[in-house]
N, C-alpha and C positions, 0 to 999 in steps of 0.2 A: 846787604841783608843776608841771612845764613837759614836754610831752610831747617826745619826737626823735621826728621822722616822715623814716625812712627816703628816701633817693629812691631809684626804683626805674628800669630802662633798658629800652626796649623792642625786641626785638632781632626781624627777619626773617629769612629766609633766602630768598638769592637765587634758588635753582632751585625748591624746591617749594612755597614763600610758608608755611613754616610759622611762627609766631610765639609768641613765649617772651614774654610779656608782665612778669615779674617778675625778673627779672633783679637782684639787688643791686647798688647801682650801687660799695660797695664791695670786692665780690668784682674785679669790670672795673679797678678801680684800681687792684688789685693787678695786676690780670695784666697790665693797658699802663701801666705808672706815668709819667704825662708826656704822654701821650697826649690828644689832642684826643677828644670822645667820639665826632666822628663816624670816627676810625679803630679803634673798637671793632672788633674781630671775636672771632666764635665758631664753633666747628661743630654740626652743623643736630643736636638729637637723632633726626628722623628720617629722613635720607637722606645724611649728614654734611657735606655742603656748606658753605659759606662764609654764616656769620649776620651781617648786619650791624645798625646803628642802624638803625630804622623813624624816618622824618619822617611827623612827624605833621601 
């Protein structure tokens, strides 16, 4: 049996550095379909700001 391991997306927000570390990376591919990952964005759950990809 062969396991699927998820990828997961790491996401920051610009103003208050909060970070969402789990992110599905196909929930993001729904919502930017065609999308480069680093034009991913999100809003922050706690200040609602603009979340983007963390470089790691």
């Amino acid at each position: 049996m062969t396991e699927h391991t998820e990828k997961d997306v790491l996401m920051k927000c610009t103003k208050c550095s909060y970070e969402e570390e789990e992110v599905p990376r196909w929930l993001i591919d729904e919502l930017f379909p065609n999308e480069p990952e680093e034009n991913y964005m999100m809003h922050c759950p706690e200040c609602d700001h603009k979340m983007i990809v963390k470089k790691i």
